[in-house]
C-alpha positions as a printed Julia matrix, in Angstrom:
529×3 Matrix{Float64}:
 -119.51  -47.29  29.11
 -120.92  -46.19  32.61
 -118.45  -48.86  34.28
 -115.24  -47.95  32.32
 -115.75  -44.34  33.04
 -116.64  -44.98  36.91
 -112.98  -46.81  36.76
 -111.56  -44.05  35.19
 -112.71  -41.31  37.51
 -111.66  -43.67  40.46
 -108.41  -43.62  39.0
 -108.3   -39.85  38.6
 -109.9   -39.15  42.43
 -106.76  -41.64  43.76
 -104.06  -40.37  42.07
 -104.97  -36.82  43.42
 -105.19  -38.66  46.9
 -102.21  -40.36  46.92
 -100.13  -37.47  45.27
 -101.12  -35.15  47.79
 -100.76  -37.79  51.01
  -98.2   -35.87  52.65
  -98.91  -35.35  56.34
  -95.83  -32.82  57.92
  -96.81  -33.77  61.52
  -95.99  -37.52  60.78
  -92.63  -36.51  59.58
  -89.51  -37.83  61.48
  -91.94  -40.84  63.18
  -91.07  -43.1   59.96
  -89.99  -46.96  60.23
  -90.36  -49.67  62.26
  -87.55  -52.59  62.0
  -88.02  -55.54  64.21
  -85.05  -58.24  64.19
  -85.45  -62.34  65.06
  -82.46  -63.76  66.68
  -81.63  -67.24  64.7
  -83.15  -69.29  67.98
  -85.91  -66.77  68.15
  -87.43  -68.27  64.82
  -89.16  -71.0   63.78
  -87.01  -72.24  60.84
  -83.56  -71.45  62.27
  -83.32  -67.98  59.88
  -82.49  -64.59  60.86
  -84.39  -61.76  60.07
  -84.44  -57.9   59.8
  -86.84  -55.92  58.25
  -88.07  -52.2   57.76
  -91.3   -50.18  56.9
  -89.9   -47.44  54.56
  -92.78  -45.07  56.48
  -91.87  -42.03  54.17
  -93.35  -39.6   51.67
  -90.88  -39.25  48.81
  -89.12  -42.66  48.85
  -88.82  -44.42  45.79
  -91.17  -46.79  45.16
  -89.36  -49.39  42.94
  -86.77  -52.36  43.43
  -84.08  -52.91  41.46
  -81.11  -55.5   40.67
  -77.4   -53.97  41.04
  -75.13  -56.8   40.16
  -71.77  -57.37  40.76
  -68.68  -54.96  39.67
  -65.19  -54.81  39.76
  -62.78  -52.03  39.44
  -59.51  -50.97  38.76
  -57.36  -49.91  41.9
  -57.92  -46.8   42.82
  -60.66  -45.7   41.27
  -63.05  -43.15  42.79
  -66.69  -43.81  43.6
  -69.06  -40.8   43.7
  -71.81  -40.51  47.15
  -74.8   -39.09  47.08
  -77.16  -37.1   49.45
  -80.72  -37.51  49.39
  -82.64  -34.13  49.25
  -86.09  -33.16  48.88
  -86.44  -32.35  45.16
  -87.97  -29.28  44.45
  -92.06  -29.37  44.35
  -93.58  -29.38  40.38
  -97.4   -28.78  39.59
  -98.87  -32.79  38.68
  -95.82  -33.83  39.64
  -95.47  -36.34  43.05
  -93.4   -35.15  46.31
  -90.1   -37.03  46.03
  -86.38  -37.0   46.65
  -83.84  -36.29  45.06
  -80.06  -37.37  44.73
  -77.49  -34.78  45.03
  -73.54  -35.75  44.0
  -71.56  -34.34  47.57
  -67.97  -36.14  46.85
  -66.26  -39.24  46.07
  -64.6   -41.58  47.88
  -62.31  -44.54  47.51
  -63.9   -47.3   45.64
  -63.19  -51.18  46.28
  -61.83  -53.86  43.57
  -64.84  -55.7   43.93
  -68.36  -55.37  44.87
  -71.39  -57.81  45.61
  -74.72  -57.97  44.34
  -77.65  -56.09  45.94
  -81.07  -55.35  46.32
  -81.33  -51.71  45.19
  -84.11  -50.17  47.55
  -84.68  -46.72  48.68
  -82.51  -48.37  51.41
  -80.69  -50.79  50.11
  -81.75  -53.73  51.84
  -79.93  -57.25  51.08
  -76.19  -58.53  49.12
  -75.31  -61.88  47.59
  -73.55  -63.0   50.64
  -76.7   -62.96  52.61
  -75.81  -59.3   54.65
  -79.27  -57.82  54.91
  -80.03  -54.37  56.65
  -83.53  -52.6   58.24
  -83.58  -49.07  59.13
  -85.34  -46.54  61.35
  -84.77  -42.9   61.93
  -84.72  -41.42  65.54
  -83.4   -38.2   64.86
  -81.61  -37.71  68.14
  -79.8   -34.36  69.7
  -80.21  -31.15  66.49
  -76.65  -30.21  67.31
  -74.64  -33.41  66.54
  -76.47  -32.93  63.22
  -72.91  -32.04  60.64
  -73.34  -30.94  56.87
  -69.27  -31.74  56.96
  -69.79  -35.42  55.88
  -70.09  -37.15  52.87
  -72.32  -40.48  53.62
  -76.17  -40.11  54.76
  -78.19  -43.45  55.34
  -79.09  -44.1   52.44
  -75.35  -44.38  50.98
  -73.96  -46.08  54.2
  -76.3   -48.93  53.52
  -75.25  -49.25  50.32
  -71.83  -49.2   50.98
  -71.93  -52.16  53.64
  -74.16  -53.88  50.53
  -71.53  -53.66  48.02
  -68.45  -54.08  50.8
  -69.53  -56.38  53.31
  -70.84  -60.09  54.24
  -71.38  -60.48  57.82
  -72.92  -57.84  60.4
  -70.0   -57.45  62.39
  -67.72  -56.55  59.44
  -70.67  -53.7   58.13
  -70.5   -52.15  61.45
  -66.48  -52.04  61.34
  -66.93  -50.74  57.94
  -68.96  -48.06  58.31
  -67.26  -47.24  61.64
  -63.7   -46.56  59.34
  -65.42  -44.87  56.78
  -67.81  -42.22  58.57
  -64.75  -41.76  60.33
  -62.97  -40.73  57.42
  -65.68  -39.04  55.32
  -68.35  -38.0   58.29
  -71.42  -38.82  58.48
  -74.13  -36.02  57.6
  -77.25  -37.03  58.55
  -79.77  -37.47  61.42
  -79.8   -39.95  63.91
  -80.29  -43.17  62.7
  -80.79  -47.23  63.48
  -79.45  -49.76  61.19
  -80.16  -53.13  61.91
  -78.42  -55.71  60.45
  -78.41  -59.0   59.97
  -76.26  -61.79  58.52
  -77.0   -66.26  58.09
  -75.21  -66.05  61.89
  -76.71  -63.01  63.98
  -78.07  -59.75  64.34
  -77.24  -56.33  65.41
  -78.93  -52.85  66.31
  -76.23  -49.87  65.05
  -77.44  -46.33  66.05
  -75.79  -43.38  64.37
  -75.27  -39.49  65.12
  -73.13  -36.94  63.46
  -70.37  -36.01  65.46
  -71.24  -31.67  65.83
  -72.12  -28.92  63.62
  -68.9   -28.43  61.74
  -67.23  -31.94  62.09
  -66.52  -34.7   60.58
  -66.78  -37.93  62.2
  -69.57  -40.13  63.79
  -71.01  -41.25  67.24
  -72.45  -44.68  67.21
  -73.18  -47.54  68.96
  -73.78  -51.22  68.06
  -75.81  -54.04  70.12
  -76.27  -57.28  69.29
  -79.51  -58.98  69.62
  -79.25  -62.36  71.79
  -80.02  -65.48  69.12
  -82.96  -66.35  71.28
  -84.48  -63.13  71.06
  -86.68  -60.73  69.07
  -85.81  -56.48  69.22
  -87.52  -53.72  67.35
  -86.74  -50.27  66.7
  -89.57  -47.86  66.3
  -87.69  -44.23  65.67
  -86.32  -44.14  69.5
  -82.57  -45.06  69.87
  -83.23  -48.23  72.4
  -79.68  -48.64  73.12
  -78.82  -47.5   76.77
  -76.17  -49.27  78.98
  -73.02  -50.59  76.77
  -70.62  -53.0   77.75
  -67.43  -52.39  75.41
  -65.72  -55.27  77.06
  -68.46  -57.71  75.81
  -67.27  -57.05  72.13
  -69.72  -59.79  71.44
  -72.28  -58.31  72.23
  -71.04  -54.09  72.18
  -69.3   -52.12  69.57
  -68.67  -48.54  69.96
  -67.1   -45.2   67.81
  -63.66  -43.67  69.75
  -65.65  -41.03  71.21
  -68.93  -42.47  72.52
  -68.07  -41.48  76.11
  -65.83  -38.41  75.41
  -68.38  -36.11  73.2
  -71.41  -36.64  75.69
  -68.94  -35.57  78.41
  -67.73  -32.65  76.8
  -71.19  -31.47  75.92
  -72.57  -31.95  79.46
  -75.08  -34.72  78.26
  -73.14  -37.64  80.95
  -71.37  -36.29  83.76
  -68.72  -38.94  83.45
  -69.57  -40.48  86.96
  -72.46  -42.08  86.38
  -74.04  -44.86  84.55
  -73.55  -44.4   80.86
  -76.61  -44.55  78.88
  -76.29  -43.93  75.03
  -79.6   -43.35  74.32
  -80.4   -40.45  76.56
  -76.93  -39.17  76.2
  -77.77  -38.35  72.26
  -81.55  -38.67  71.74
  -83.22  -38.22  75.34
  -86.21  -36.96  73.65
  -86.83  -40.21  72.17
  -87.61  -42.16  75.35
  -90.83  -40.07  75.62
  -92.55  -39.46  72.15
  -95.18  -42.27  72.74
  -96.11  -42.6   68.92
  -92.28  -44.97  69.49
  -92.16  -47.01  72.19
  -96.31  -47.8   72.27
  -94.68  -49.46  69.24
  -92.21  -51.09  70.91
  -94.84  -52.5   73.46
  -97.14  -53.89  70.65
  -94.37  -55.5   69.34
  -93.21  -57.42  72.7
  -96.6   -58.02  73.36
  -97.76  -59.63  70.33
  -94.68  -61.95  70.33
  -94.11  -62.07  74.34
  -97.24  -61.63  75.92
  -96.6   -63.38  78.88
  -94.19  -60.74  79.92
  -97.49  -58.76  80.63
  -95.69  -55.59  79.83
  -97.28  -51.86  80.45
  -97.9   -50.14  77.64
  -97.14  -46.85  79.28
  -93.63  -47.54  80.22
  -90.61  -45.22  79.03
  -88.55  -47.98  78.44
  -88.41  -51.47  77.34
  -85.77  -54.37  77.27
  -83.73  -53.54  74.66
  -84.8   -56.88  73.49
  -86.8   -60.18  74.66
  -87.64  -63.75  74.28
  -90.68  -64.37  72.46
  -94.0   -67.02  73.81
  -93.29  -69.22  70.91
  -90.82  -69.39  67.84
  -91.36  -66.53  65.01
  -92.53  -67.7   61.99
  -92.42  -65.86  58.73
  -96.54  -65.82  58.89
  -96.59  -64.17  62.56
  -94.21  -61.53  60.82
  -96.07  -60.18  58.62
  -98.94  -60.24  60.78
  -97.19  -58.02  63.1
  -96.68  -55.75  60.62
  -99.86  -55.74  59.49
 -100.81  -53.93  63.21
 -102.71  -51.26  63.48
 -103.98  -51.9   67.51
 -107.18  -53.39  67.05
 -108.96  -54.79  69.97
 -106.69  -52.52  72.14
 -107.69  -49.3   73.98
 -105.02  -47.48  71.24
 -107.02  -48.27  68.67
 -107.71  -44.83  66.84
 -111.2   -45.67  65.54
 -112.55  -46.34  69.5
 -114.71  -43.4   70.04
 -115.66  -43.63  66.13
 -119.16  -45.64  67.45
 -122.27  -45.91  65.99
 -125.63  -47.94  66.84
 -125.47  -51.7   65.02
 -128.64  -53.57  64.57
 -129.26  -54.41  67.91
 -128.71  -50.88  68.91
 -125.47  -51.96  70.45
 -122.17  -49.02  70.13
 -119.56  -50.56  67.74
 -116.98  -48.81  66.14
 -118.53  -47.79  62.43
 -117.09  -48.68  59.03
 -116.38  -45.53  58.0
 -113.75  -45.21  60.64
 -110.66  -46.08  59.43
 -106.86  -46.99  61.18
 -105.61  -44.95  58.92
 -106.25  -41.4   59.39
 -104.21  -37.84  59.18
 -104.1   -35.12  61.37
 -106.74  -33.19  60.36
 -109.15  -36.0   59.65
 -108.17  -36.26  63.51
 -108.6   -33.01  64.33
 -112.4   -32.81  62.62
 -113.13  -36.18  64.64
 -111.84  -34.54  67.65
 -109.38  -38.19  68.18
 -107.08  -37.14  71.2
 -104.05  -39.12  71.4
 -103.51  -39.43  67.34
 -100.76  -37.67  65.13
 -101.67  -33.7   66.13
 -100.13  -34.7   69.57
  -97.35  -36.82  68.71
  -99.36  -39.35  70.46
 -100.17  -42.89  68.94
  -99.4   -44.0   65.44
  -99.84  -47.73  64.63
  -97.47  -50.25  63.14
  -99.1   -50.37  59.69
  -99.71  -46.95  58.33
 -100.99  -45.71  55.17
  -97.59  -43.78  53.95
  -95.55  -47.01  53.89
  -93.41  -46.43  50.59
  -92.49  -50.24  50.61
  -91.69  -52.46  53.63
  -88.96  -55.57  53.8
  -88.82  -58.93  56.01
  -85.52  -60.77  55.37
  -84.34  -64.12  56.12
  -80.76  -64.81  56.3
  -80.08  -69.05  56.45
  -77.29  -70.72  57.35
  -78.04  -73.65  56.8
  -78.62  -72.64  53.13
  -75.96  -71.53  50.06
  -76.04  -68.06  49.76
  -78.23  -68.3   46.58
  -80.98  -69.52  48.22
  -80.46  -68.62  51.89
  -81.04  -64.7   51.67
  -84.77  -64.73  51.17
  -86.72  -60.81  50.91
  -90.54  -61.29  51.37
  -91.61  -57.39  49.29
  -94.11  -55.36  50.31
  -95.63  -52.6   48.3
  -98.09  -49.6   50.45
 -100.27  -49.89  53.48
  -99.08  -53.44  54.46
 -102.5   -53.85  56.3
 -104.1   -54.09  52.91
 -101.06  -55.15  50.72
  -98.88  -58.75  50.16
  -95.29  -59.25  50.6
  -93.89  -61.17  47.28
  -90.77  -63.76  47.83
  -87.14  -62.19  46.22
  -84.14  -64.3   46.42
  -81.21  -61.81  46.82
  -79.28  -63.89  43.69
  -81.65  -63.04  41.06
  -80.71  -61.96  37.83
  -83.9   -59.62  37.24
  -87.46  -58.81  38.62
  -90.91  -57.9   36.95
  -90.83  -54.92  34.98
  -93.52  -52.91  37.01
  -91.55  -53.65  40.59
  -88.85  -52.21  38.7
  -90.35  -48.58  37.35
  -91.0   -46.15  40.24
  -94.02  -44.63  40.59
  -92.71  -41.22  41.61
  -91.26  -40.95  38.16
  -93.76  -41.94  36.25
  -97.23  -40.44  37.92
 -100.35  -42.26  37.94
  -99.3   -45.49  35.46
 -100.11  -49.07  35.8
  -96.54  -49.56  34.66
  -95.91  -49.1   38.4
  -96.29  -52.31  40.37
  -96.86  -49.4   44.09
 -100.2   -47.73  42.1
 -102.1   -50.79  41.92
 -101.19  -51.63  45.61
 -101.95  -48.02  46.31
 -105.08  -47.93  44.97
 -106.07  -50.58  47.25
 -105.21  -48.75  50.23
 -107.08  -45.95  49.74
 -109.97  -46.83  48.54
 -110.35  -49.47  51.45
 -109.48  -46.04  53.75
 -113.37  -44.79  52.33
 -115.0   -47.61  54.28
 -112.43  -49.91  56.15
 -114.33  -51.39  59.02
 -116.85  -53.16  55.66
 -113.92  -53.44  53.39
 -110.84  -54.39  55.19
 -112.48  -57.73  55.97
 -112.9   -58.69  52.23
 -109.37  -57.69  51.02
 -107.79  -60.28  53.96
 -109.73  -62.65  52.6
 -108.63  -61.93  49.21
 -105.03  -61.8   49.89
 -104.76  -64.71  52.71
 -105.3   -67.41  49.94
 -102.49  -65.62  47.87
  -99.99  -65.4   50.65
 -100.55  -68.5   51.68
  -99.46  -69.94  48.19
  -96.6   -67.66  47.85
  -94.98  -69.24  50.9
  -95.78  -72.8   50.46
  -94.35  -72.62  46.76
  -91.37  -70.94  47.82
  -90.27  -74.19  49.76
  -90.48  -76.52  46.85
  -88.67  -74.23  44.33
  -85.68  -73.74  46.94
  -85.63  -77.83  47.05
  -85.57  -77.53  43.22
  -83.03  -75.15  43.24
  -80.84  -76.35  46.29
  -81.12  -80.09  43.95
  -79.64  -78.07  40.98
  -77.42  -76.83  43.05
  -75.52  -79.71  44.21
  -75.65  -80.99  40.88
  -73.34  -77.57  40.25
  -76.05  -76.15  38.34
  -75.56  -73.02  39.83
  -77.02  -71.02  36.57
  -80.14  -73.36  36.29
  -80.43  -73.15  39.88
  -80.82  -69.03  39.91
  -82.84  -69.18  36.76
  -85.66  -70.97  38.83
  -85.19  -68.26  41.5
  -85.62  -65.77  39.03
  -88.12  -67.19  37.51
  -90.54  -67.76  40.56
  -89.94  -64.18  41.72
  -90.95  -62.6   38.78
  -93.8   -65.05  38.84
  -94.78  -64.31  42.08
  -94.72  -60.23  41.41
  -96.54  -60.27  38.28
  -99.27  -62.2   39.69
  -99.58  -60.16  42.68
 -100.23  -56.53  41.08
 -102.49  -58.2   38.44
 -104.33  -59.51  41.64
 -103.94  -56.28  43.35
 -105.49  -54.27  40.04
 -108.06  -56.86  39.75
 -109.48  -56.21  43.95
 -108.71  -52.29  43.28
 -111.87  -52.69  40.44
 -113.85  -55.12  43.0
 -114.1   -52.88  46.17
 -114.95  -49.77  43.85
 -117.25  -51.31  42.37
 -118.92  -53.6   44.84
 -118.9   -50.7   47.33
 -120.14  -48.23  44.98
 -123.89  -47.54  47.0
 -122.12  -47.57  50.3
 -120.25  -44.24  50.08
């Protein structure tokens, strides 16, 4: 009795935490997408990827297959909004119908994400926000980011045709939100899009669209990173009608000279350090040799990394937080160890809001717009996809899942050509409240109670999911041979029944796992608070 009512009043004490998480000063510093050119990685795949760093996101995943349409039918856009706050109720958004547009015959299957994230055809798309200049910002338009991504989901299979996509459409229905970074990827290559509304009043777009050399890696970390452009390399460069024209006619690029898109529309960017320390980490961890300073203002927009990127070093990256580093947030944290030596204490976590900062007295941390790591605790859910040419489409466009904090969480394997996905990654958590019908609440839980005590606790849940992980990626490899065998054979429904099959395998047996360490670190830790 004493032990099921401790687990019940943990449950009641984390639900209030994690309802009430918002942090306002952390607002519009959400995302980090870091992209692997197809020579850059270790297996020959391309990859994008995204933290979905927000407060109201929806937590679940879902499967939108396939559709066709009769010609000229109408499709109905929507713009996300912050839904009105209710008592017991969690901080979300919601979707508000702003107009229709023209819909397509025929549209592809897709992983339905906050963002959606990945089609049938192996088109898969990250995303950052950078915010950018407060007076291109246009109510005019009819697509935010959100819809856009779908869109090129349901429209598009390569990169370069998304971009030309939703170049002709914000161009026709305006684009009405803030500045943003898309970066997408396809079996072939990969590309950075950045896109700002075109003026209070318009309709329209200004964007801009790199590609990402196949031998290197690039990141985006809420700062537009695209500066010089080259519109006659249109393999490399892609650019709206007006790219030059509307920074010249507001006085942001004097037309003489050297055009630089990013401090034409988001200048501020360049400097909010909580960005491009981000952007260091990232070229460091994967390019340390380039010995680059970790104070600069700018960075190559991308670079070649030490060694080839695996899948493992991935999702270590994104699992980040500066440790070992004199940006580490815990550093002045100390207290006396056994030997009377200053090390930082347990109780200091990564992790922390603004006013935990402020009664620490951390300089540097979120109340200054000053550092904020890779991993944070108000990831929604985070995405690393592999795109594989040298794979069919079912099998080649490969989403490793992440639910939370992915410093304390486990990315699951999702083949993009499933037919379904476990019930519980399927039911968002916003809707329901505190329910272990919701895959994010058990990895949730985790999170924050690990935030009590991290420097003791942290240790224990890598060691808990490393085995796990592990297992999920090996096992992947023999179930694509299984289903690349069936698939020769031309049995193509077999083949995505084993896909299926394994993901929902893989799911389910992570957020009983993640339930089952939730009820081990409360408990084991229980004299230590």
């Amino acid at each position: 009795m004493k032990y099921a009512f401790t687990i019940l009043f943990s449950f009641c004490i984390i639900t209030l935490f994690a309802q009430t998480d918002v942090d306002p000063i952390t607002e519009g510093m959400e995302c980090t997408s870091i992209t692997v050119g197809k020579k850059a990685s270790a297996d020959g795949s391309v990859m994008t990827s995204h933290t979905d760093d927000s407060h109201r996101s929806r937590t679940n995943i879902l499967v939108e297959p396939a559709h066709d349409y009769t010609k000229g039918e109408m499709q109905t856009v929507y713009k996300r909004q912050w839904a009105k706050d209710e008592p017991g109720k969690m901080q979300r958004y919601a979707n508000v119908p702003v107009g229709q547009i023209k819909q397509v015959e025929h549209t592809y299957q897709f992983m339905n994400t906050a963002y959606p994230c990945v089609n049938e055809k192996q088109l898969a798309i990250g995303e950052s926000t950078f915010g950018g200049r407060p007076e291109l910002k246009s109510d005019e338009g009819l697509i935010d980011c959100q819809c856009l991504c779908m869109l090129m989901m349901q429209r598009c299979s390569t990169a370069r045709e998304a971009i030309h996509t939703a170049g002709e459409l914000l161009k026709e229905y305006g684009w009405n939100d803030a500045g943003e970074c898309l970066t997408i990827a396809d079996k072939n290559e990969v590309w950075h899009l950045e896109i700002l509304g075109p003026g209070k009043g318009k309709v329209g777009a200004v964007w801009a669209a790199q590609r990402v050399p196949d031998d290197h890696v690039a990141v985006n970390a809420n700062a537009s990173t695209i500066r010089e452009i080259n519109l006659k390399d249109k393999d490399y460069f892609m650019a709206s009608d007006n790219v030059y024209s509307l920074a010249k006619e507001n006085g942001w690029w004097d037309g003489k000279s050297t055009f630089q898109f990013a401090y034409a529309y988001a200048p501020s960017t360049r400097t909010m350090i909580a960005c491009r320390r981000r952007e260091w980490r990232v070229f460091d961890l994967l390019a340390p040799s380039l010995h680059l300073d970790p104070n600069s203002e700018n960075y190559p927009f991308s670079v070649k990394p030490d060694s080839l990127v695996t899948i493992e070093k991935m999702m270590s990256v994104f699992k980040d937080y500066y440790e070992g580093t004199p940006y580490d947030m815990r550093k002045t944290l100390t207290v006396a160890d056994k030997d009377g030596k200053q090390v930082i204490s347990p109780m200091a976590n990564p992790f922390m809001k603004s006013d935990e900062m402020k009664l620490f007295r951390i300089n540097g941390g979120w109340d200054e717009r000053g550092e904020r790591n890779i991993a944070v605790h108000f990831t929604v859910y985070a995405t690393i996809i592999q795109c594989r040419a040298d794979m069919p489409d079912e099998v080649g466009a490969l989403c490793w899942f992440d639910l939370d904090n992915v410093a304390s969480s486990i990315y699951v394997p999702i083949y993009a050509n499933v037919t379904d996905l476990p019930i519980r990654y399927k039911t968002d958590a916003r809707e329901t409240g505190f329910s272990k019908d919701a895959a994010w609440w058990g990895f949730n839980r985790v999170g924050t109670i690990a935030c009590q005590r991290w420097g003791d606790m942290h240790p224990v849940i890598d060691n808990f999911w490393s085995p796990l992980q592990k297992q999920f990626i090996n096992d992947h490899y023999e179930v694509e041979r299984q289903a690349l065998k069936l698939l020769k054979e031309g049995n193509r429904k077999e083949a995505i029944n084993i896909l299926t099959d394994f993901t929902k395998h893989c799911g389910n047996t992570a957020v009983d796992e993640a339930w089952r360490l939730g009820d081990f670190i409360w408990t084991a830790f229980d004299g230590m608070w």
